[in-house]
ZANU-920810 format. One record per residue (C-alpha): residue number from 1; residue in three letters; y, x, z. Coordinates in Angstrom, 2 decimals, decimal comma. Each point is the difference from the previous one (the first is absolute). Layout:
<rs>
num	residu	y	x	z
NUM	ALA	Y	X	Z;
...
</rs>
This chain:
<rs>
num	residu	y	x	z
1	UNK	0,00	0,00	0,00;
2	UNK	2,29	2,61	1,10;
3	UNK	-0,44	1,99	-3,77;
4	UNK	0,35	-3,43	-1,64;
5	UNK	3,41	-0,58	1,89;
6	UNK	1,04	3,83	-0,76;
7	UNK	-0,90	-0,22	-3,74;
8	UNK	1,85	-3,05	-0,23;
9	UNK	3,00	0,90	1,30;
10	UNK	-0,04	3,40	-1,64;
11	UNK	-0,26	-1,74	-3,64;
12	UNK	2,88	-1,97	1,06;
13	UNK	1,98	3,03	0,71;
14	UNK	-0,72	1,24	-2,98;
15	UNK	0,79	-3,26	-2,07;
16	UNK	3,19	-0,17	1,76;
17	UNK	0,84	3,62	-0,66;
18	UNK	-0,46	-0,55	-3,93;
19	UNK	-3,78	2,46	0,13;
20	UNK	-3,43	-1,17	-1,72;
21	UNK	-2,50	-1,48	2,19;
22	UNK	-2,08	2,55	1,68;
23	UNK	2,42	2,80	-0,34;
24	UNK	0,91	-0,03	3,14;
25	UNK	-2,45	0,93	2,73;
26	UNK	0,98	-0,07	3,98;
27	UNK	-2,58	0,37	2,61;
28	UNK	1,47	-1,37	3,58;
29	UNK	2,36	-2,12	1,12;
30	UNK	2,91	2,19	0,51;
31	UNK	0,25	1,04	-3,33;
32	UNK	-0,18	-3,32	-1,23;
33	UNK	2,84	-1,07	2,16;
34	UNK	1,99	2,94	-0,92;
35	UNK	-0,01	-0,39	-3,56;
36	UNK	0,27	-3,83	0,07;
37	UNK	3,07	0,70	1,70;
38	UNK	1,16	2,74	-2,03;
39	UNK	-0,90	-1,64	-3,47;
40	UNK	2,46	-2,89	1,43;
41	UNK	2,74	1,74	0,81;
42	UNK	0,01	1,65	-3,21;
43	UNK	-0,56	-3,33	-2,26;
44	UNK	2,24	-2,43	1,16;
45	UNK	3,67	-0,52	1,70;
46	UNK	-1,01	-1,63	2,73;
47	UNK	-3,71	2,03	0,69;
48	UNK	-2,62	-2,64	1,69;
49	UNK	-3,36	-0,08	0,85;
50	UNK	-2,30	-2,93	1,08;
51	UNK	-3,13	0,08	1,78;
52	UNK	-0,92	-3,55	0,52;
53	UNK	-3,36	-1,11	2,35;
54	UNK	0,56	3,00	1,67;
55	UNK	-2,50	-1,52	2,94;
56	UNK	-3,22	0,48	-2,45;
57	UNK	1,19	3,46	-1,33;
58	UNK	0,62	0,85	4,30;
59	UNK	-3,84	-1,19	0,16;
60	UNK	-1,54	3,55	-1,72;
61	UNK	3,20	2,29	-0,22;
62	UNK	1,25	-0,45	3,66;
63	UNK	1,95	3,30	-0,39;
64	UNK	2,55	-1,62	-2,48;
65	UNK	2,75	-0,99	2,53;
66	UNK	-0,55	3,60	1,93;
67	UNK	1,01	1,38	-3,43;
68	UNK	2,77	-2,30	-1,13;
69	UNK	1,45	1,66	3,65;
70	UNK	-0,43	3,33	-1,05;
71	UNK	1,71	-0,81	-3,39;
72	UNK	2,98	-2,20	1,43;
73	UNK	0,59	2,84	2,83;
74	UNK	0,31	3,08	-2,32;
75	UNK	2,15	-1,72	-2,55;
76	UNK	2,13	-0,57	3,25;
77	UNK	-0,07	3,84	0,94;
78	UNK	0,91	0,72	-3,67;
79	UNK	-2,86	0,54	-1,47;
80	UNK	-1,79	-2,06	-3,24;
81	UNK	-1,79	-2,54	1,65;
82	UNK	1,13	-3,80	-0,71;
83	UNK	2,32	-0,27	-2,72;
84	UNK	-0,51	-3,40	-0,50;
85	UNK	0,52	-3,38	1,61;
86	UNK	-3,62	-1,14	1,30;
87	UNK	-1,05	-3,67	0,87;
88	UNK	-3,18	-0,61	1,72;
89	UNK	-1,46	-3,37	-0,56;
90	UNK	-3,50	-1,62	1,09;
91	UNK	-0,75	-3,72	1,05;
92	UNK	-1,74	0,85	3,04;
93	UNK	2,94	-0,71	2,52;
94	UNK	-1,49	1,82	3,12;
95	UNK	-0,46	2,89	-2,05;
96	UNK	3,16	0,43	-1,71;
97	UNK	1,84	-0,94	3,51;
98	UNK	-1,83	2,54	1,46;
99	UNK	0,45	3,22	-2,12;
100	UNK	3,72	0,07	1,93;
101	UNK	-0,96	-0,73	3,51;
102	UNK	-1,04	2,35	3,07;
103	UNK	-0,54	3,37	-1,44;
104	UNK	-1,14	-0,34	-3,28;
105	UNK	0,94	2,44	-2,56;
106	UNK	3,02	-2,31	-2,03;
107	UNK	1,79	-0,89	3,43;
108	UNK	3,50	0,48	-0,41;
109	UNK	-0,61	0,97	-3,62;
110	UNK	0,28	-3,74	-1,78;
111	UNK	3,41	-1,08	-0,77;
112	UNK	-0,81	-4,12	-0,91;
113	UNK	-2,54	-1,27	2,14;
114	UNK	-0,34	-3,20	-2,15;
115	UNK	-2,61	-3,41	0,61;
116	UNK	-0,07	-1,84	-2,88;
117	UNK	-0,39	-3,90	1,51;
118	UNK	-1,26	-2,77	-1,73;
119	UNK	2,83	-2,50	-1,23;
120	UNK	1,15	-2,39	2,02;
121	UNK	-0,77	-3,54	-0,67;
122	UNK	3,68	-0,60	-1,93;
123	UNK	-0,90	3,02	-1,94;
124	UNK	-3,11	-0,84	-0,41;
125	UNK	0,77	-3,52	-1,27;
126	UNK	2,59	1,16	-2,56;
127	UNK	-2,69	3,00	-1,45;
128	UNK	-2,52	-2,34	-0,12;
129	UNK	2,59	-2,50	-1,57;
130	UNK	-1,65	-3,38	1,73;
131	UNK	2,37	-2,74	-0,02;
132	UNK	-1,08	-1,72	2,66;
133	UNK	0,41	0,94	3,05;
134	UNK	-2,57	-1,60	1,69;
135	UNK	-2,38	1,85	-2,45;
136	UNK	1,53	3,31	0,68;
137	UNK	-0,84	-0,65	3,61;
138	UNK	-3,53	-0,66	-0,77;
139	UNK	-0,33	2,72	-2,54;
140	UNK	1,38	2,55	2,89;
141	UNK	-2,23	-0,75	2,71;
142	UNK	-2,86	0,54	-2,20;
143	UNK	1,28	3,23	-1,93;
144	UNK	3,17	1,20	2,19;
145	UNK	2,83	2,01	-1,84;
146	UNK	-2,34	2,58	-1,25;
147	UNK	1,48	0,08	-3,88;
148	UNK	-3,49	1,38	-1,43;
149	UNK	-1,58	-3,29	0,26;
150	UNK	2,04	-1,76	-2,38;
151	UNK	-1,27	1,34	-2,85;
152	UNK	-3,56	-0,20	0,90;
153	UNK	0,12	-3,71	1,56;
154	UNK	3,00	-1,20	-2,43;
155	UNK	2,28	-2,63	1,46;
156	UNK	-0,91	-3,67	0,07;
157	UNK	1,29	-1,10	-3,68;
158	UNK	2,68	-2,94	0,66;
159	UNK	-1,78	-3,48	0,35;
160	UNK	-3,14	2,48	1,34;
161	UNK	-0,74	-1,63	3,51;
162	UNK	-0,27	2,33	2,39;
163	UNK	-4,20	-0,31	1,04;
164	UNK	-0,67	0,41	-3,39;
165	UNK	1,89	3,20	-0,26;
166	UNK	-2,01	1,22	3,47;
167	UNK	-3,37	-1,31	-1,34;
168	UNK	0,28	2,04	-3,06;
169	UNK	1,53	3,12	1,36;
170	UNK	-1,19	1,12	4,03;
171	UNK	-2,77	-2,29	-0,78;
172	UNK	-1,27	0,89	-2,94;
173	UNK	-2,74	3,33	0,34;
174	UNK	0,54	0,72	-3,65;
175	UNK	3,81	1,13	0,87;
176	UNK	1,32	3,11	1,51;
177	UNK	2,12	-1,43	2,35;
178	UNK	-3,09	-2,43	1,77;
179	UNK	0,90	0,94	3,65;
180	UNK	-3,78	0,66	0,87;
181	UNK	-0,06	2,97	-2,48;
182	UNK	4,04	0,93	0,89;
183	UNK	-0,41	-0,04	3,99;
184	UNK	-2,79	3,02	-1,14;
185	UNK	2,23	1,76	-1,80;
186	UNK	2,76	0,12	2,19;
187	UNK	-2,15	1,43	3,05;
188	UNK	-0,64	2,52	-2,54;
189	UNK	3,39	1,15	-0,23;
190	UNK	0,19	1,92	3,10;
191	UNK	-2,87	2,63	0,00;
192	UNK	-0,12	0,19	4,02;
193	UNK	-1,50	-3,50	-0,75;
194	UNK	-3,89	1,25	-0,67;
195	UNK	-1,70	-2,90	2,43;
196	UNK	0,79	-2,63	-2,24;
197	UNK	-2,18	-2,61	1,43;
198	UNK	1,08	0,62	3,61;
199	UNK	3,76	-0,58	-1,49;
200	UNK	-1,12	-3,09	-2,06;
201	UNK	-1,22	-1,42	3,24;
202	UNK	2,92	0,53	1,76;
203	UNK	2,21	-1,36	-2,34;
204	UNK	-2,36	-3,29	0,16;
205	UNK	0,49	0,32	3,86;
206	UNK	3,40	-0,59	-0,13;
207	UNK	0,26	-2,15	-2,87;
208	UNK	-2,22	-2,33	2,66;
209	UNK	2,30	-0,14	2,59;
210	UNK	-0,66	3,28	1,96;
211	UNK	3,46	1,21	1,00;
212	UNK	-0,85	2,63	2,34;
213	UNK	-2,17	3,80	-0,32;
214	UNK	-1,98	-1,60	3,09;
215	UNK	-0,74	-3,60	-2,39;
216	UNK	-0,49	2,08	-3,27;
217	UNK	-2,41	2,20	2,00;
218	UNK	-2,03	-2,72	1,55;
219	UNK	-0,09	-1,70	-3,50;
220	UNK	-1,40	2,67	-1,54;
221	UNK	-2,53	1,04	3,11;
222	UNK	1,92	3,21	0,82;
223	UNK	2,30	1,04	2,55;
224	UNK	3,09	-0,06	0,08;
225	UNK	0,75	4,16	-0,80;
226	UNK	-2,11	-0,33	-2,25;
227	UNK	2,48	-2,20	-2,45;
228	UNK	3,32	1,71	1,25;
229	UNK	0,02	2,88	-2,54;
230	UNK	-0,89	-2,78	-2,78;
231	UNK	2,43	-1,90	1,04;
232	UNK	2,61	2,82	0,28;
233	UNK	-0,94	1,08	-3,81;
234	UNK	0,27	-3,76	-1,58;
235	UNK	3,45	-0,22	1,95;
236	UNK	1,43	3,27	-1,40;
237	UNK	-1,34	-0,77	-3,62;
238	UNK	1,71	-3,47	0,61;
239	UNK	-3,17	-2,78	-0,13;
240	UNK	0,36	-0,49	3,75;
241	UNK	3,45	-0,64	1,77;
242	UNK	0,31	-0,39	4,30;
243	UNK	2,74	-2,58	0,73;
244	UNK	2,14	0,46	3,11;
245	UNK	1,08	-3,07	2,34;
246	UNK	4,15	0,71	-0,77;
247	UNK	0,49	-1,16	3,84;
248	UNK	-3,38	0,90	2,06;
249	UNK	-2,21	3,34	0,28;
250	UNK	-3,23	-1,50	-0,55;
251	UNK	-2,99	1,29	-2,49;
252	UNK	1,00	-0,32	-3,35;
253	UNK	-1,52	-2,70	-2,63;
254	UNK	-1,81	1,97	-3,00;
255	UNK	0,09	-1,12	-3,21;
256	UNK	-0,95	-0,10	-3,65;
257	UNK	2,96	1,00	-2,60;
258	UNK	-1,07	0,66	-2,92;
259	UNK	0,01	-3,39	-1,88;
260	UNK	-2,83	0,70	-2,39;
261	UNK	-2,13	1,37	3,29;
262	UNK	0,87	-3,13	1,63;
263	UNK	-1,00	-2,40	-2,79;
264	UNK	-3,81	1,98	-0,53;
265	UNK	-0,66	-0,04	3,63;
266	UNK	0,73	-3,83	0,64;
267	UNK	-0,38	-1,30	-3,27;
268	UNK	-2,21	1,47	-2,29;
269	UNK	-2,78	1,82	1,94;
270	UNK	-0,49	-3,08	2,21;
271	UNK	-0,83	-1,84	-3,77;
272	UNK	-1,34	2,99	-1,85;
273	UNK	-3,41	-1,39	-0,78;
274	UNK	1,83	-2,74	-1,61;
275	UNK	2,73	1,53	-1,90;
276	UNK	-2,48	2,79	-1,53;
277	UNK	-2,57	-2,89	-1,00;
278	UNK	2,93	-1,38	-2,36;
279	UNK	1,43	-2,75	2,55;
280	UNK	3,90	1,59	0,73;
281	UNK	1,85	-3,61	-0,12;
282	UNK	-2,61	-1,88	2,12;
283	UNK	0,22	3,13	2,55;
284	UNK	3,62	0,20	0,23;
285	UNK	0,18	-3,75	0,37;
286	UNK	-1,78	0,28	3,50;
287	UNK	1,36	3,26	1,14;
288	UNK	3,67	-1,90	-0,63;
289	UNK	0,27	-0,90	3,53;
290	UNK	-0,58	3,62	0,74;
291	UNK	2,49	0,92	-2,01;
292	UNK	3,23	-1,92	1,22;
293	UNK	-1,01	0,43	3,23;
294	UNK	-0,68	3,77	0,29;
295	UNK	1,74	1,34	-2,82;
296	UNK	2,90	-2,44	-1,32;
297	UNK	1,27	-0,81	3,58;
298	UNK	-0,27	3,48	1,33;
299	UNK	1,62	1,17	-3,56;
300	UNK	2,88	-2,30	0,32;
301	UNK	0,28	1,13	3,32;
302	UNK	0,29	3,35	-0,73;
303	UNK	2,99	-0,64	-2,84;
304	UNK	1,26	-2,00	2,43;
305	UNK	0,74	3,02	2,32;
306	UNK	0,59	2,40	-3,04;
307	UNK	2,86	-2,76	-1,22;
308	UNK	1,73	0,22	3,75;
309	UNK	-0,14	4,22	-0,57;
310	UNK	1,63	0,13	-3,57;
311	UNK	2,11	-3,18	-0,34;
312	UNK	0,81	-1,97	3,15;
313	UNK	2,76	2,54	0,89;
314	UNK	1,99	-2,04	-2,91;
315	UNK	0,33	-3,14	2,48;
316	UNK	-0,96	1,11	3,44;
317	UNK	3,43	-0,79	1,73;
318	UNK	-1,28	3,56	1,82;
319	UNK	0,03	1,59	-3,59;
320	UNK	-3,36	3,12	0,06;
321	UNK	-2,81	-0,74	2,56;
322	UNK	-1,75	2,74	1,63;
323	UNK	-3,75	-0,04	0,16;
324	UNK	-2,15	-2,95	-1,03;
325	UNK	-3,82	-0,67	0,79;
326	UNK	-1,83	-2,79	1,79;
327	UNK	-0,15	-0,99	3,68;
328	UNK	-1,63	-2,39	2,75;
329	UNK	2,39	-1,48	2,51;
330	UNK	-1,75	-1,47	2,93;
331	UNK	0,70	-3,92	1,06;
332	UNK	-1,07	-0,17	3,55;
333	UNK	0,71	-3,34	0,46;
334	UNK	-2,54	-0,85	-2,43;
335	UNK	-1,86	3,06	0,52;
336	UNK	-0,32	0,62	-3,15;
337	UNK	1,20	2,75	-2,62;
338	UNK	2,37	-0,52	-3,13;
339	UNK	-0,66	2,12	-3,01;
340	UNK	3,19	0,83	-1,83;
341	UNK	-0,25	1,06	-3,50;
342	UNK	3,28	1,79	-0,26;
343	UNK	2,10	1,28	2,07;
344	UNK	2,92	2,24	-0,59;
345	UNK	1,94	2,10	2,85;
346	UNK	3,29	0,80	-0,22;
347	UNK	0,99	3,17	-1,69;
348	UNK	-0,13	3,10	2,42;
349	UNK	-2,82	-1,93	2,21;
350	UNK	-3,39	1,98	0,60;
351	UNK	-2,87	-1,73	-0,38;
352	UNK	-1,76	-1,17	3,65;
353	UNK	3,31	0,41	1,35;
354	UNK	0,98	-2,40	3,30;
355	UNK	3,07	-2,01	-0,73;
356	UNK	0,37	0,84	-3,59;
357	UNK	2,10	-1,90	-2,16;
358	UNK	-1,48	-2,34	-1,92;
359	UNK	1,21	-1,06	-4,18;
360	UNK	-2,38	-1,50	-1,03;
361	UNK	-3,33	-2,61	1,03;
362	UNK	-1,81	-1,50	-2,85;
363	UNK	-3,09	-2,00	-1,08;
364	UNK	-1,31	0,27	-3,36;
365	UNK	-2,72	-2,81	-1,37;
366	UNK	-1,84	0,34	-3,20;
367	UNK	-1,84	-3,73	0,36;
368	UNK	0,59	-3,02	-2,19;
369	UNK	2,08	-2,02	2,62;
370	UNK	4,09	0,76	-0,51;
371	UNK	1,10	1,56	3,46;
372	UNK	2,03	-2,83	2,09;
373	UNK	2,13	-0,11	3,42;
374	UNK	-3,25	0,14	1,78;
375	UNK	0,00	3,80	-0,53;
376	UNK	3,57	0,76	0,34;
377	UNK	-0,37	-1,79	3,63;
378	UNK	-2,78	2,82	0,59;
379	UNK	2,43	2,61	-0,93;
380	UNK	2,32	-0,96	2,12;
381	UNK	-2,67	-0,37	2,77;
382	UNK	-0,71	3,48	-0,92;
383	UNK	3,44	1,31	0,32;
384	UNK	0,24	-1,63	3,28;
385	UNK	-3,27	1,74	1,25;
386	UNK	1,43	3,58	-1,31;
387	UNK	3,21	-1,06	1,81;
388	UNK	-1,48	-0,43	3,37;
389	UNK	-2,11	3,12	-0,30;
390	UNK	3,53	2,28	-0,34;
391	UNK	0,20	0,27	-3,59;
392	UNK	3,16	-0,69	-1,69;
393	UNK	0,09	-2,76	-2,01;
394	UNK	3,53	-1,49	-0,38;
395	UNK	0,34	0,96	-3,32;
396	UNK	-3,64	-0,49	-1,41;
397	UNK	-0,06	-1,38	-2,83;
398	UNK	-3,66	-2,47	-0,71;
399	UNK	-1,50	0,30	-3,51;
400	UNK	-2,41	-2,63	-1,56;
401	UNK	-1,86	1,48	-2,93;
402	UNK	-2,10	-2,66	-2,04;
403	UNK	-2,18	0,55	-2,70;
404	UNK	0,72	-3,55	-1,14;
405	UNK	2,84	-0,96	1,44;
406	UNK	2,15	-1,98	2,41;
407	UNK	0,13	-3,45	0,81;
408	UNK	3,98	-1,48	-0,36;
409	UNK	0,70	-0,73	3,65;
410	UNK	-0,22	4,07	0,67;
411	UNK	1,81	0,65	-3,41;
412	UNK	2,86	-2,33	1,58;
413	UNK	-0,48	2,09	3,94;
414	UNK	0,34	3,74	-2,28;
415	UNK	3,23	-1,42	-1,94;
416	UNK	1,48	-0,46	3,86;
417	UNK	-1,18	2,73	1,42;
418	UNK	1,15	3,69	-0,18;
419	UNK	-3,63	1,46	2,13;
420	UNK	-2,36	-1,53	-2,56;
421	UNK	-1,28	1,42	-2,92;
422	UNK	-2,54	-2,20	-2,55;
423	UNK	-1,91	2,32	-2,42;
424	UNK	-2,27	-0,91	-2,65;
425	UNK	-1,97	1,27	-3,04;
426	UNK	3,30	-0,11	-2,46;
427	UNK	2,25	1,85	3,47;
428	UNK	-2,69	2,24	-0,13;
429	UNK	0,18	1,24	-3,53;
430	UNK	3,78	0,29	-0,16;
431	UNK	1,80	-3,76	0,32;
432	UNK	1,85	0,28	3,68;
433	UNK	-1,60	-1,98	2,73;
434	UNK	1,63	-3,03	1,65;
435	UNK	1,94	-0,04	3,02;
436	UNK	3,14	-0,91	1,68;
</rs>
């Protein structure tokens, strides 16, 4: 493997530089660095080079960082070394993250750290150009803002419905982008991944309801250290996240994130039998309460949060909120808990701290009902609760999201009231929520 990659890069050297195939001969590493570098800065104005999946070259020529040092530090003492601009690129997150940490060789040395995120779901709607926006919802908590699945799944064509678009893309095992044969594919990104079953499983544990290393452990029949460094290597490649209560130190929820993950682990495997044997639309018909329930509400949840990060600083009377997450608030009257979907602190608060400000309490509902003064009462019931605990909640402003709307006696409370905020699917993808 490690000739292959050598030979390979050398004939693109050589390509590059203007030579014949097979004229050029280099034996290691360093030398093929070194001319790369030099052939660059000789052939253009602005001298590049690229070395993209770095992770799987990493896997047989570990040495290559140690040497990129070596040529980075004597071009700084005068010397040859780089006379190039270098970018490092590779898919495997962890990896790439960690090639600057600690005391690896390229600490100190990179000059762009840069992530390249998927869209977010307004970007993602306009690149996938969907129309509706409804759709676009659907079609990102299925696919996310990844851009490379658009040409492999195509968009739903206008007057496509939206199941028939799933059934014959995620669903279909003839297609590339089926989520069974994609959720493989993407543990394969990161080469520390090498158990893939034990991973798999995992991912299935959580996709269950096991929110906890202790639950995922005990789902699996294995203790608990024996899914933390898992766990730790699907959260720094980005499959796993570990929400934090904004307002309480308590063990945080883990979760699925990828979207395409999320879909094979709840949808598809649990109907596998039937959507290999040719039967995709009857399968996705009975996995469709799975569906809004796990994934659609969740998803809308999650925009629902992401909205209150980039946009609701347009019409918080507060202006910027600080950080945003998810919370219980305790009702001891009831004895009972209230789980708040989003919840903003002021700008400047710290997370867990006592007496923080609060800007923002909101509830976010993907079902089919429109969202009435029923739940704006148990806002303000919340907001009462958070008062009497210390918090500061004077100028908290409550936030309704609905998936499908609002009935008109609420529309008529948010045209009165300067604290309430009504956000729906349209507020969501760009047209301003309503409120006093």
């Amino acid at each position: 493997m490690q000739s292959t990659a050598l030979r390979r890069f050398t004939e693109a050297i050589a390509a590059h530089a203007g030579l014949r195939p097979g004229t050029l001969r280099l034996t290691d590493w360093r030398e093929v660095l070194t001319n790369a570098l030099d052939v660059a800065a000789r052939q253009a104005a602005i001298p590049l080079v690229v070395i993209d999946e770095l992770p799987y070259l990493l896997q047989h020529s570990p040495e290559v960082p140690g040497l990129i040092q070596q040529l980075y530090d004597e071009h700084q003492r005068g010397g040859r070394g780089i006379g190039a601009r270098l970018i490092l690129c590779g898919s495997a997150m962890s990896v790439m993250h960690e090639l600057l940490s600690g005391t690896k060789p390229l600490r100190g040395r990179a000059v762009i750290d840069l992530r390249l995120s998927a869209f977010d779901y307004r970007t993602s709607r306009r690149f996938w150009d969907i129309e509706d926006p409804f759709t676009a919802l659907r079609v990102h908590a299925v696919l996310g803002g990844a851009p490379g699945y658009q040409p492999i799944a195509s968009r739903p064509s206008p007057g496509e419905d939206f199941d028939r678009w799933l059934t014959h893309t995620l669903l279909d095992p003839g297609r590339a982008v089926y989520s069974c044969t994609e959720t493989e594919c993407l543990l394969r990104e990161d080469p520390r991944i090498t158990q893939h079953t034990l991973y798999y499983d995992i991912l299935t544990a959580i996709a269950q309801g096991a929110s906890t290393p202790s639950k995922v452990g005990s789902a699996l029949g294995r203790q608990r250290n024996a899914v933390t460094h898992p766990l730790d290597v699907l959260e720094s490649t980005g499959y796993v996240q570990r929400e934090q209560d904004i307002l309480r130190p308590r063990h945080p929820v883990i979760t699925l994130t990828d979207p395409v993950i999320r879909f094979n682990q709840l949808i598809t495997l649990p109907q596998v039998a039937a959507v290999e044997q040719g039967f995709a639309e009857q399968a996705w018909q009975a996995a469709a309460p799975t569906f809004n329930s796990k994934i659609l509400g969740p998803h809308f949840e999650d925009l629902a949060r992401a909205w209150t990060r980039q946009h609701a600083h347009a019409v918080l009377p507060s202006g910027l909120p600080g950080p945003i997450g998810t919370t219980e608030v305790a009702d001891p009257a009831a004895r009972t808990k209230h789980e708040v979907d989003v919840i903003a602190l002021a700008l400047g608060e710290r997370p867990q701290a006592p007496r923080a400000r609060i800007a923002l309490i909101g509830e976010a509902k993907a079902t089919a009902a429109r969202r009435g003064t029923g739940d704006l009462h148990r806002l303000e019931h919340i907001r009462g609760l958070l008062a009497d605990q210390g918090y500061h909640t004077a100028d908290t402003t409550l936030a309704l999201y609905s998936l499908h709307g609002f009935h008109p006696d609420l529309l008529q409370f948010a045209a009165r009231r300067s604290d309430l905020l009504l956000v729906d699917l349209p507020a969501l993808y760009g047209r301003g929520p309503s409120g006093g």
